[in-house]
N, CA, C and O atoms as a GROMACS GRO file, in nm:
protein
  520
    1UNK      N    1   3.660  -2.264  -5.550
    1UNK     CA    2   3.589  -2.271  -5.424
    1UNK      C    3   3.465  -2.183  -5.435
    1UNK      O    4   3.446  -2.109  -5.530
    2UNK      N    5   3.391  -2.195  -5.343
    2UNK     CA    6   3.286  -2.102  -5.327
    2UNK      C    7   3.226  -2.058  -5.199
    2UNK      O    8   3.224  -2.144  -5.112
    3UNK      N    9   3.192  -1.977  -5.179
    3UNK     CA   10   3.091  -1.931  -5.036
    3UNK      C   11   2.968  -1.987  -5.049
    3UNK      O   12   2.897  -1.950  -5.142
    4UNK      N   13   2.935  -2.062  -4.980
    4UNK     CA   14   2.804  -2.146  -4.922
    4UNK      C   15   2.666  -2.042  -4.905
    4UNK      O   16   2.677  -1.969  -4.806
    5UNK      N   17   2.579  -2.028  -4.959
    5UNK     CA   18   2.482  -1.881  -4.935
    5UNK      C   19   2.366  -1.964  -4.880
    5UNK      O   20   2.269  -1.891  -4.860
    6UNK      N   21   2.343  -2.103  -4.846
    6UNK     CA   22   2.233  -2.119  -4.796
    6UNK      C   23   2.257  -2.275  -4.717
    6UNK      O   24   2.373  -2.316  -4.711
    7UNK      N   25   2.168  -2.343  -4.669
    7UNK     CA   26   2.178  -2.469  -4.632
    7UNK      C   27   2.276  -2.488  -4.578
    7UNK      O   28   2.352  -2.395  -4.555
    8UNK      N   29   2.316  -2.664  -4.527
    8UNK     CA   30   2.438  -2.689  -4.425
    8UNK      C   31   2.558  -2.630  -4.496
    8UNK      O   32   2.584  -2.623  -4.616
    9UNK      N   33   2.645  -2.577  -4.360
    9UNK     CA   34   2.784  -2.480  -4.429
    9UNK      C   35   2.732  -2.400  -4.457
    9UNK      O   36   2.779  -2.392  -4.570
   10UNK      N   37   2.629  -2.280  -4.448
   10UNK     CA   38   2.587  -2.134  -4.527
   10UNK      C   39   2.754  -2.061  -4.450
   10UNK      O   40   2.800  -2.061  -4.336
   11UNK      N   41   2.786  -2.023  -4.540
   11UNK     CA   42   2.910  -1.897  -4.510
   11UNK      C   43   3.011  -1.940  -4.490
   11UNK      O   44   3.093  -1.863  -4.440
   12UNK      N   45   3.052  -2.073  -4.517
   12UNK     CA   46   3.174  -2.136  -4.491
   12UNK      C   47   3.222  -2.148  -4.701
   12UNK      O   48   3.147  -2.122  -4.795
   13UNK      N   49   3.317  -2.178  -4.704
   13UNK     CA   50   3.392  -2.163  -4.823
   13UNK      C   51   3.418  -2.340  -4.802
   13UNK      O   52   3.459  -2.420  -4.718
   14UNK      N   53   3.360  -2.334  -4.946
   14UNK     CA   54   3.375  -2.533  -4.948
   14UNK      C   55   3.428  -2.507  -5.081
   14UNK      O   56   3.508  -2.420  -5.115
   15UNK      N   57   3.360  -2.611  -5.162
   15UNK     CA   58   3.332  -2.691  -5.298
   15UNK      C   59   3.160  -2.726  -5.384
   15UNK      O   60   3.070  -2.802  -5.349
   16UNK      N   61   3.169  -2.647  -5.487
   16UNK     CA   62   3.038  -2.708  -5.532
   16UNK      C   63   3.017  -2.866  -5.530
   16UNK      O   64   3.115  -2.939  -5.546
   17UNK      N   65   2.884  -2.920  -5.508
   17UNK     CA   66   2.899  -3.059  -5.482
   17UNK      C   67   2.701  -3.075  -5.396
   17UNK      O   68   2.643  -2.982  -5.341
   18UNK      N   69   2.668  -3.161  -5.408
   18UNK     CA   70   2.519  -3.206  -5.337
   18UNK      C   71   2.532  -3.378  -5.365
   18UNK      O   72   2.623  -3.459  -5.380
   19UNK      N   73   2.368  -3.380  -5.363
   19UNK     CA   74   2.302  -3.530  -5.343
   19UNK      C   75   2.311  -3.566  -5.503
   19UNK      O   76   2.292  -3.501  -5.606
   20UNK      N   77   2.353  -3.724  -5.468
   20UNK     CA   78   2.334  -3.790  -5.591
   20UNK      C   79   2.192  -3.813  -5.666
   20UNK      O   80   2.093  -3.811  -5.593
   21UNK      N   81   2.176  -3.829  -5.770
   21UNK     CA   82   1.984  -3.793  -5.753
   21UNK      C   83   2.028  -3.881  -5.947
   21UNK      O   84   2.063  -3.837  -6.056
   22UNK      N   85   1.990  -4.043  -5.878
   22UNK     CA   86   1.982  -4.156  -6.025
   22UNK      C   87   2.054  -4.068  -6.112
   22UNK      O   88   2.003  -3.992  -6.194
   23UNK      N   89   2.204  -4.084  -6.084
   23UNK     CA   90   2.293  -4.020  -6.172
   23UNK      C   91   2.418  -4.068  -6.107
   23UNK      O   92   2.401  -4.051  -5.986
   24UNK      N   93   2.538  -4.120  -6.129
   24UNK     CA   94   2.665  -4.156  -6.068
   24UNK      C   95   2.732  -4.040  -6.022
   24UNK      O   96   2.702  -3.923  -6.047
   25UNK      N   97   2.846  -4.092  -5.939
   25UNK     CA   98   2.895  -3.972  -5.852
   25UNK      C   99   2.968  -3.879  -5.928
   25UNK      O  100   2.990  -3.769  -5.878
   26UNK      N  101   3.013  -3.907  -6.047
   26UNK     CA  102   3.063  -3.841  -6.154
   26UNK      C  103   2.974  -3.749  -6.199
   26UNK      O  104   3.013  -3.632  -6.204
   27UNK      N  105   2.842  -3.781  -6.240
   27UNK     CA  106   2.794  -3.719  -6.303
   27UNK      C  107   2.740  -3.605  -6.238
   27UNK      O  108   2.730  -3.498  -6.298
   28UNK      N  109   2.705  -3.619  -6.130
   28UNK     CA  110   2.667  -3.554  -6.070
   28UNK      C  111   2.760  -3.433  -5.955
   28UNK      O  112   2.713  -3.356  -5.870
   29UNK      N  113   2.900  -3.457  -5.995
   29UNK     CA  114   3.014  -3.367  -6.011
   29UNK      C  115   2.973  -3.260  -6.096
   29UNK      O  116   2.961  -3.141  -6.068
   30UNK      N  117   2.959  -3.300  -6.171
   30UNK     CA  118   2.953  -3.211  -6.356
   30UNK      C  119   2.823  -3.135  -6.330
   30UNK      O  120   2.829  -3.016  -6.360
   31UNK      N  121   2.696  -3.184  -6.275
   31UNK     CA  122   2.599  -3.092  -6.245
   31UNK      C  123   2.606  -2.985  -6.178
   31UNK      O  124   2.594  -2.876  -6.233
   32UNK      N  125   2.630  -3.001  -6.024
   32UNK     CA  126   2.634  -2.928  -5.943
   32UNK      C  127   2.709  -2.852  -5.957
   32UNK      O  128   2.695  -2.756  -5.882
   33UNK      N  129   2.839  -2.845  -6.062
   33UNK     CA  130   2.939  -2.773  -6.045
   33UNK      C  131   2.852  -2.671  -6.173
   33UNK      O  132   2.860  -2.552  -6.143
   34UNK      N  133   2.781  -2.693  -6.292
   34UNK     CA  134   2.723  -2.590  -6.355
   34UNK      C  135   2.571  -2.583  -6.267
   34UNK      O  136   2.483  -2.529  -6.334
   35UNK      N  137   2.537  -2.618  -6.161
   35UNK     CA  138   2.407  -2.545  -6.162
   35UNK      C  139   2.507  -2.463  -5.987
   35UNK      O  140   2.456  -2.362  -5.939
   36UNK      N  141   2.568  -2.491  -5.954
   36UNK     CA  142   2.630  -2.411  -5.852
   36UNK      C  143   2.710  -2.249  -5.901
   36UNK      O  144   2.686  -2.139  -5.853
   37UNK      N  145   2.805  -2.283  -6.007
   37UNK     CA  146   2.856  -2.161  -6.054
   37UNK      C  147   2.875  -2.118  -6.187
   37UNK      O  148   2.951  -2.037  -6.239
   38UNK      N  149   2.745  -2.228  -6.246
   38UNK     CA  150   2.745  -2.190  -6.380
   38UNK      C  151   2.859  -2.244  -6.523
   38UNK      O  152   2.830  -2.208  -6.637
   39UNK      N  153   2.976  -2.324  -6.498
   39UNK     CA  154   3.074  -2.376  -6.522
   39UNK      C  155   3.032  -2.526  -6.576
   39UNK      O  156   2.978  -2.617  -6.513
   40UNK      N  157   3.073  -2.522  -6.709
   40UNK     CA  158   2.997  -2.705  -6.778
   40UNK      C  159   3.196  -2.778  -6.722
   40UNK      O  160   3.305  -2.732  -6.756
   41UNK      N  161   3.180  -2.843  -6.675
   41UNK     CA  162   3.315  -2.914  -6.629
   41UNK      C  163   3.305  -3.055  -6.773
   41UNK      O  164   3.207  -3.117  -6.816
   42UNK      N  165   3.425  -3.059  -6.803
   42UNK     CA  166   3.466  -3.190  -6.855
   42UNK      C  167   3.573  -3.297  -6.807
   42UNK      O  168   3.656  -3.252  -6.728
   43UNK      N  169   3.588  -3.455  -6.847
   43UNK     CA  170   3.657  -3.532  -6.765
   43UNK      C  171   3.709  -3.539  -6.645
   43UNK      O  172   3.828  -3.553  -6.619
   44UNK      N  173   3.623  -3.531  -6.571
   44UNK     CA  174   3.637  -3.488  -6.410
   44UNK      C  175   3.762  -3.578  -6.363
   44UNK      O  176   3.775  -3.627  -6.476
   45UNK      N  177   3.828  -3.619  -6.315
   45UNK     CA  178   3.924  -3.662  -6.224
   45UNK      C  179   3.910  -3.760  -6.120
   45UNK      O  180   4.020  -3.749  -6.066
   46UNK      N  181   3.844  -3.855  -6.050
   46UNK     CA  182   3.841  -3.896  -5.917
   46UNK      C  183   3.942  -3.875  -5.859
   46UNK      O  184   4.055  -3.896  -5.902
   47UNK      N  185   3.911  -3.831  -5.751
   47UNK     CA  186   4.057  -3.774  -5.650
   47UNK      C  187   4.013  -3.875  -5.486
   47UNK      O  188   4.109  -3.890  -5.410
   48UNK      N  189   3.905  -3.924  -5.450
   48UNK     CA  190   3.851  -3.952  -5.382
   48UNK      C  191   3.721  -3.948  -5.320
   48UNK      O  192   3.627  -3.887  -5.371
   49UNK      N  193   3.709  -4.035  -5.168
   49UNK     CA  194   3.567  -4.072  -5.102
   49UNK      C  195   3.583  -4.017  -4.987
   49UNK      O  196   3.698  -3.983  -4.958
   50UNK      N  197   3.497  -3.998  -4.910
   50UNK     CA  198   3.483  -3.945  -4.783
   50UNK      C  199   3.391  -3.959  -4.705
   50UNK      O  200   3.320  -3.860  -4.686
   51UNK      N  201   3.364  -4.076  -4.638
   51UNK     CA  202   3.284  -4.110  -4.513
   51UNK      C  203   3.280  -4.016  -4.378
   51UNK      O  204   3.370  -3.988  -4.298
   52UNK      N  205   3.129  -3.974  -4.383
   52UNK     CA  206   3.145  -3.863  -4.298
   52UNK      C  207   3.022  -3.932  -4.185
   52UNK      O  208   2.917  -3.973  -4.234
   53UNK      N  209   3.045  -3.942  -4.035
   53UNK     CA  210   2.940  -4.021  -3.969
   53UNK      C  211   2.903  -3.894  -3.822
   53UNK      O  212   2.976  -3.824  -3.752
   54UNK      N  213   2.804  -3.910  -3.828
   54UNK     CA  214   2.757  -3.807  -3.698
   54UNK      C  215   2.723  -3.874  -3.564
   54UNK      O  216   2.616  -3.934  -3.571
   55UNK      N  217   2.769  -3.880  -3.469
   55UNK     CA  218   2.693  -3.908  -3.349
   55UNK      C  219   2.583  -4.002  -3.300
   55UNK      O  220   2.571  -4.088  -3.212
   56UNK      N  221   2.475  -3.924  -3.440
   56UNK     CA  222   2.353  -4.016  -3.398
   56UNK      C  223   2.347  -4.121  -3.462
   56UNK      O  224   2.241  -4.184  -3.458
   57UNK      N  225   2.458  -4.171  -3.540
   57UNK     CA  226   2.470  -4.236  -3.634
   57UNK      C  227   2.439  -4.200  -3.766
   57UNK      O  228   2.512  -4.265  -3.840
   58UNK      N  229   2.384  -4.146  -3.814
   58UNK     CA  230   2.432  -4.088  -3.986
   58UNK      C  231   2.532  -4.108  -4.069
   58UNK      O  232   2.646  -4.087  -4.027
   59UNK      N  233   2.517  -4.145  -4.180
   59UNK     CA  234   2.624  -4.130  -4.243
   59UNK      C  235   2.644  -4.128  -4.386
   59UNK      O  236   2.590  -4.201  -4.469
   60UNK      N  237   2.730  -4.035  -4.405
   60UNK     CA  238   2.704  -3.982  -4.566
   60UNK      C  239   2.818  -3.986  -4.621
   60UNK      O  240   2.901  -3.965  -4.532
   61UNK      N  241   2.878  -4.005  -4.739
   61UNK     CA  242   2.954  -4.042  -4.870
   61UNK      C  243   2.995  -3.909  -4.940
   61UNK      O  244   2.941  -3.853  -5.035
   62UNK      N  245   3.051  -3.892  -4.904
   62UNK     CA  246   3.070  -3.771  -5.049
   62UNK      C  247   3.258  -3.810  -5.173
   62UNK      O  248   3.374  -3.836  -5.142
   63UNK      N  249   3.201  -3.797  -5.278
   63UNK     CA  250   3.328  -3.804  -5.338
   63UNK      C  251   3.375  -3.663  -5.421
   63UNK      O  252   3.313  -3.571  -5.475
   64UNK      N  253   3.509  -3.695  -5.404
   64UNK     CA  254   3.568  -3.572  -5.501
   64UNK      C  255   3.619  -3.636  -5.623
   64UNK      O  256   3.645  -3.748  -5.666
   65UNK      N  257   3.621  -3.487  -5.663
   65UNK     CA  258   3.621  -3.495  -5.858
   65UNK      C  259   3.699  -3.367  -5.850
   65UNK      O  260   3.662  -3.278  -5.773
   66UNK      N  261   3.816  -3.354  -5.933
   66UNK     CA  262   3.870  -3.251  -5.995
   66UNK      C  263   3.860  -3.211  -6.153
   66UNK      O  264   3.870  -3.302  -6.236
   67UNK      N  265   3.845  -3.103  -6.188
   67UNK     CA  266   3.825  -3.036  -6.285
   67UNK      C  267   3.908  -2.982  -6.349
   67UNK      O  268   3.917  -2.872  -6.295
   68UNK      N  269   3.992  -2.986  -6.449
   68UNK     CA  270   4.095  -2.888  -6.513
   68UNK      C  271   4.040  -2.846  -6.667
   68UNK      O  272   4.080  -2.758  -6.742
   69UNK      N  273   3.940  -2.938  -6.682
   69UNK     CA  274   3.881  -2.894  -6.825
   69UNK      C  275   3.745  -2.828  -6.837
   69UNK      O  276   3.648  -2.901  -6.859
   70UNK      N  277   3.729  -2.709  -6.827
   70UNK     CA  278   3.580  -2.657  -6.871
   70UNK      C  279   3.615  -2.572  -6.908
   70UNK      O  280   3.721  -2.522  -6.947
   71UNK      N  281   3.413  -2.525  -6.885
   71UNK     CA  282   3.400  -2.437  -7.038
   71UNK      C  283   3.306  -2.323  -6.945
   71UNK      O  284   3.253  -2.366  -6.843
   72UNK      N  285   3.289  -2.186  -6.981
   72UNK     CA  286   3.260  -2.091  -6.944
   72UNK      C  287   3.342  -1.995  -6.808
   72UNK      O  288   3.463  -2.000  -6.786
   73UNK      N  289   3.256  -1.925  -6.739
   73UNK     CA  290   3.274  -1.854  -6.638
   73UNK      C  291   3.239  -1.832  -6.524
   73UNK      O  292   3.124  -1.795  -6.503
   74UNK      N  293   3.327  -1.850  -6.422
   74UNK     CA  294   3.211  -1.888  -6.275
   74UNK      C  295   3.108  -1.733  -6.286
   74UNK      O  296   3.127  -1.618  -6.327
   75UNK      N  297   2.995  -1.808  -6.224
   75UNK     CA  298   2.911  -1.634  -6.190
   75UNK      C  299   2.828  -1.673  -6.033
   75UNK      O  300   2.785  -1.781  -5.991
   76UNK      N  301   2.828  -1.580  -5.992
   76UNK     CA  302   2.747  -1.640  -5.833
   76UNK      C  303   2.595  -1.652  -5.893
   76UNK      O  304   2.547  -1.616  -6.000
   77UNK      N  305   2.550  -1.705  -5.801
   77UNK     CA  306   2.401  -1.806  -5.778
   77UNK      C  307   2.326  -1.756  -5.669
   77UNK      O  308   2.366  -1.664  -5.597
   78UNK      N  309   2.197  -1.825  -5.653
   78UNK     CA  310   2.167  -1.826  -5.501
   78UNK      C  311   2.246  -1.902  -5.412
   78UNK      O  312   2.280  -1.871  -5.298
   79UNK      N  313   2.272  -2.007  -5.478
   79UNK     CA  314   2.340  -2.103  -5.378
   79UNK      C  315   2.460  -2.096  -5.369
   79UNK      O  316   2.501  -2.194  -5.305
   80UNK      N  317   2.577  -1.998  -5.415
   80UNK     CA  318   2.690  -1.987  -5.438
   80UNK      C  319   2.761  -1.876  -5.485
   80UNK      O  320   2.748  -1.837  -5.601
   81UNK      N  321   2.835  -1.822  -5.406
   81UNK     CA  322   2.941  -1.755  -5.470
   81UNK      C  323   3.093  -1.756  -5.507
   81UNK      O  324   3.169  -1.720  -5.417
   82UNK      N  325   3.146  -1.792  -5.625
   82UNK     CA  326   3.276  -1.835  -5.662
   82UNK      C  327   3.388  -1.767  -5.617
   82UNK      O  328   3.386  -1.645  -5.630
   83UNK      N  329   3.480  -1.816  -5.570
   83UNK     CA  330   3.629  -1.773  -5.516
   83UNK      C  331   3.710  -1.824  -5.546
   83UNK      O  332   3.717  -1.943  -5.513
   84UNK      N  333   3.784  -1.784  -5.598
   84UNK     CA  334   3.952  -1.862  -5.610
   84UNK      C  335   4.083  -1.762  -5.518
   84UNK      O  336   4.127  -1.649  -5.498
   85UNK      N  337   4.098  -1.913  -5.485
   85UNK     CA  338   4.233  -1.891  -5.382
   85UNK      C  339   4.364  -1.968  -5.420
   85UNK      O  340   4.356  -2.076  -5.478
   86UNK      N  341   4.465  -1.920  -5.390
   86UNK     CA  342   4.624  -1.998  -5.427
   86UNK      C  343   4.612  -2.066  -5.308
   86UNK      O  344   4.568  -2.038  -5.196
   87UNK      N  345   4.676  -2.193  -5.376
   87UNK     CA  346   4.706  -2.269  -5.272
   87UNK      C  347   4.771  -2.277  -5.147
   87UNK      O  348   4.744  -2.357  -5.058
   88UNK      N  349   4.858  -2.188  -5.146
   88UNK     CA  350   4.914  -2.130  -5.032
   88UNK      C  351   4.902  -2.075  -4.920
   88UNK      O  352   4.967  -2.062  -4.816
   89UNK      N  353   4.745  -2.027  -4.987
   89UNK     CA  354   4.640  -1.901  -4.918
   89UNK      C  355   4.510  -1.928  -4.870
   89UNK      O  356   4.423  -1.854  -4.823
   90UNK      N  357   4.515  -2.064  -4.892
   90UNK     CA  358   4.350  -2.135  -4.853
   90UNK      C  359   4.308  -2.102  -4.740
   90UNK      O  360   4.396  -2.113  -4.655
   91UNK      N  361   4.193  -2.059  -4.694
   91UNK     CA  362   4.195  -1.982  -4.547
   91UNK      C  363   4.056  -2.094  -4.474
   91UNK      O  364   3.933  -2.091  -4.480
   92UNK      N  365   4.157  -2.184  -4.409
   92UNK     CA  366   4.115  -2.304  -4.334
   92UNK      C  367   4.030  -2.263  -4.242
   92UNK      O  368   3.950  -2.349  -4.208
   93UNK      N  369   4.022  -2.170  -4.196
   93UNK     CA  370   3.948  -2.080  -4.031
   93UNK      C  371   3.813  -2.068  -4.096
   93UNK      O  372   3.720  -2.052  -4.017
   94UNK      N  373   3.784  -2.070  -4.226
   94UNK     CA  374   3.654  -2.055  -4.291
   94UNK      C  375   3.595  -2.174  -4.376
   94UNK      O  376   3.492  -2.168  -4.443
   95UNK      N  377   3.678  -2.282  -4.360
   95UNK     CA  378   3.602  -2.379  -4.462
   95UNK      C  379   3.560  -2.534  -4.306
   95UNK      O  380   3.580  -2.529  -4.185
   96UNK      N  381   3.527  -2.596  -4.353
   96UNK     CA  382   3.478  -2.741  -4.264
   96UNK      C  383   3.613  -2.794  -4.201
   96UNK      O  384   3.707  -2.799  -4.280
   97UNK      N  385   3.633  -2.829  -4.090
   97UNK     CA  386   3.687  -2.855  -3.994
   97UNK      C  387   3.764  -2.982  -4.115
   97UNK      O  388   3.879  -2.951  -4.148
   98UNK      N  389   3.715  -3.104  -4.174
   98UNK     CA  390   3.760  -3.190  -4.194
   98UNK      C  391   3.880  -3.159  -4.344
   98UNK      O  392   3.968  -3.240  -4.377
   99UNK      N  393   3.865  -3.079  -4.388
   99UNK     CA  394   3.918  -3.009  -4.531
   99UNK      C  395   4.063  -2.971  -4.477
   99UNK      O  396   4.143  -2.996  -4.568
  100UNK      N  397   4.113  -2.933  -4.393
  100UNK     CA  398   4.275  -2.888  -4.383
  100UNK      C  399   4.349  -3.051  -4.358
  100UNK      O  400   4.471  -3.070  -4.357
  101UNK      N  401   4.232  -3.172  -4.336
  101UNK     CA  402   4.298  -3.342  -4.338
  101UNK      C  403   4.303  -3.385  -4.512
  101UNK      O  404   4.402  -3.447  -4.550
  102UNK      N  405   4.229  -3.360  -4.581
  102UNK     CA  406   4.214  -3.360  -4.725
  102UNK      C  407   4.281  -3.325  -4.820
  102UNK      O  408   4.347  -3.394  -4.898
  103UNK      N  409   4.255  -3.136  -4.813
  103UNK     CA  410   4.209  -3.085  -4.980
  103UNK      C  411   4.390  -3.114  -4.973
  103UNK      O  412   4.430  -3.211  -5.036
  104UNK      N  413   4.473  -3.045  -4.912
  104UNK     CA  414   4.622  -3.026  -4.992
  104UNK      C  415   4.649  -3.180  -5.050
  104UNK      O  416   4.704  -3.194  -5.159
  105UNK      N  417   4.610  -3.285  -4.976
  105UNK     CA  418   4.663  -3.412  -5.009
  105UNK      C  419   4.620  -3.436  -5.171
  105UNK      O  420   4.693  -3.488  -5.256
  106UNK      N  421   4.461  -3.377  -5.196
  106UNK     CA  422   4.413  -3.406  -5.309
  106UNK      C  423   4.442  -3.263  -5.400
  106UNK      O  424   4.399  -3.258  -5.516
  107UNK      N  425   4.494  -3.184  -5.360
  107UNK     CA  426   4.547  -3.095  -5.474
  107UNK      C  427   4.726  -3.108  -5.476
  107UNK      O  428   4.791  -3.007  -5.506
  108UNK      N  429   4.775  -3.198  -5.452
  108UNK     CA  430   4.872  -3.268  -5.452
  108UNK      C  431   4.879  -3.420  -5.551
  108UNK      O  432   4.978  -3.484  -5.585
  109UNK      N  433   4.770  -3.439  -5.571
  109UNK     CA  434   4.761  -3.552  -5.666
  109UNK      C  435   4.713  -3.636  -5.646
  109UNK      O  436   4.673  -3.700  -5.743
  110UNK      N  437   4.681  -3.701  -5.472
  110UNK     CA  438   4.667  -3.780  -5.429
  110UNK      C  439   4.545  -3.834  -5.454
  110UNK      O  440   4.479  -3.758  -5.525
  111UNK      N  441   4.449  -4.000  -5.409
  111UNK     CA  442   4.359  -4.009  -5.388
  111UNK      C  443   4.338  -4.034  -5.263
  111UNK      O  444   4.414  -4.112  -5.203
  112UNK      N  445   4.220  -3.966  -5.194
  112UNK     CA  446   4.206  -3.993  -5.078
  112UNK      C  447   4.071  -4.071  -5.056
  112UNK      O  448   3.976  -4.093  -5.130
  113UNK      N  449   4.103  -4.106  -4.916
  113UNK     CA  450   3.946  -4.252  -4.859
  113UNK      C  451   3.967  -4.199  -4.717
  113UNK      O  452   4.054  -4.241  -4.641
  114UNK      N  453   3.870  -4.095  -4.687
  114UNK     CA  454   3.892  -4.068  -4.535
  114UNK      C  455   3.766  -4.101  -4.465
  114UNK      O  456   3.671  -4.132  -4.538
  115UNK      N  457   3.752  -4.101  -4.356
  115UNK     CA  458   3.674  -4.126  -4.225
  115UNK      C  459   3.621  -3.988  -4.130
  115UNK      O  460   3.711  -3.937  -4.063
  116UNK      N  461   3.538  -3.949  -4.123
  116UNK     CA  462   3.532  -3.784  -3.978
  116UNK      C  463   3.433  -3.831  -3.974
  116UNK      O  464   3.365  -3.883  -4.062
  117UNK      N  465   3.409  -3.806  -3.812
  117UNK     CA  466   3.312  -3.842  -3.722
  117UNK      C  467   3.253  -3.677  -3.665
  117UNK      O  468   3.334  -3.618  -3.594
  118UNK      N  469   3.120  -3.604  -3.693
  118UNK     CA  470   3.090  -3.523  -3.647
  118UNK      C  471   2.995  -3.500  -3.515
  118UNK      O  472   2.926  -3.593  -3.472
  119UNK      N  473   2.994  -3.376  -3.457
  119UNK     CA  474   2.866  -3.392  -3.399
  119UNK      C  475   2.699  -3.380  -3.452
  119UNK      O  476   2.694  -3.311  -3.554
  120UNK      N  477   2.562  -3.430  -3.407
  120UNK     CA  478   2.470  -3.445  -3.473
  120UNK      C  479   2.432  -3.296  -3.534
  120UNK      O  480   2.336  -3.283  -3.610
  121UNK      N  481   2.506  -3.196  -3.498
  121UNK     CA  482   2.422  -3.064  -3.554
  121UNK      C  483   2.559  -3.017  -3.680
  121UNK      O  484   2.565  -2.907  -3.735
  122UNK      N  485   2.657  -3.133  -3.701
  122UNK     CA  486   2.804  -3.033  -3.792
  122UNK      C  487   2.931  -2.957  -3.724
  122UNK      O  488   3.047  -2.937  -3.759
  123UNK      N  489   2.834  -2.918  -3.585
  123UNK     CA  490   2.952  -2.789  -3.541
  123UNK      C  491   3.048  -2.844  -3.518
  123UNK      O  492   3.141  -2.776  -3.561
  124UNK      N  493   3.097  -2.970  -3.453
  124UNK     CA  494   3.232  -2.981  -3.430
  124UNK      C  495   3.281  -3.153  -3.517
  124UNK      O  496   3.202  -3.239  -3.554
  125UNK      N  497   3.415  -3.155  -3.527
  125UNK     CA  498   3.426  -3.223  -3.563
  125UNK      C  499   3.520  -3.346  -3.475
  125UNK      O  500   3.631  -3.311  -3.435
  126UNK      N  501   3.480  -3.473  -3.449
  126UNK     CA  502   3.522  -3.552  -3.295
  126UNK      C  503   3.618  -3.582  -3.314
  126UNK      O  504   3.693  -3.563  -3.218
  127UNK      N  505   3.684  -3.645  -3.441
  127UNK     CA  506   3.784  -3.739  -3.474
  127UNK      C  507   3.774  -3.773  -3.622
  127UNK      O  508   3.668  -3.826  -3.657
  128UNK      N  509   3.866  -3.752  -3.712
  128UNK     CA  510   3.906  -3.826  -3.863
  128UNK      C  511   4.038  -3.881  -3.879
  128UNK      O  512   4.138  -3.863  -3.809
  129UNK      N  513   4.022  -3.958  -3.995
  129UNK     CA  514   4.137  -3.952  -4.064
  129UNK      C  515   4.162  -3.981  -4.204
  129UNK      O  516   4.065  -4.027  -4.264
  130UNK      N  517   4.286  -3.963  -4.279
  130UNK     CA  518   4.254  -3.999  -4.421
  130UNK      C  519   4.388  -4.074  -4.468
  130UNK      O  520   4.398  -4.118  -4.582
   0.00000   0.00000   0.00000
């Protein structure tokens, strides 16, 4: 995990991860995760998709990728600072409203295809499911 140090989510504890940019959603797993905490990831995992729609209508895609194979050492960034937490201990009160419908399912094995409907500014979240 990491602490968010700038942009949407600053100070919330997510997942390295951004915009696809002419590169597949895979690949662009593997980037963000070394230009976020410095970490070259190998054979990423698909674990799932996540349709996320706002109010004003927006709507954005994000997929997950799990990692069990890399290479180096997390180090914080501007954009990031690395945390690891036991699973047991994930502290939901600090990460995105839609993540306590998700992450256990997908650190459980699962693949997930969920749906959350936000408001136009993020702060709340109206209705999901996965």
């Amino acid at each position: 995990m990491i602490e968010k140090k700038r942009g949407i989510g600053k100070g919330y504890l997510t997942f390295p991860g951004g915009k696809v940019e002419e590169e597949s959603p895979e690949e662009c797993a593997i980037r963000e995760l070394e230009e976020e905490v410095g970490v070259k990831g190998y054979d990423p995992k698909f674990a799932g998709r996540i349709l996320f729609r706002q109010l004003n209508g927006r709507v954005m895609s994000m997929y997950i990728y799990l990692f069990t194979k890399f290479q180096g050492e997390p180090r914080e960034t501007e954009e990031a600072k690395p945390i690891w937490w036991g699973v047991e201990e994930l502290p939901f009160d600090r990460m995105w409203h839609d993540d306590r419908f998700w992450l256990r399912k997908v650190l459980s094995g699962k693949v997930v295809d969920c749906v959350f409907l936000f408001t136009d500014d993020w702060s709340d979240m109206v209705e999901g499911y996965c």
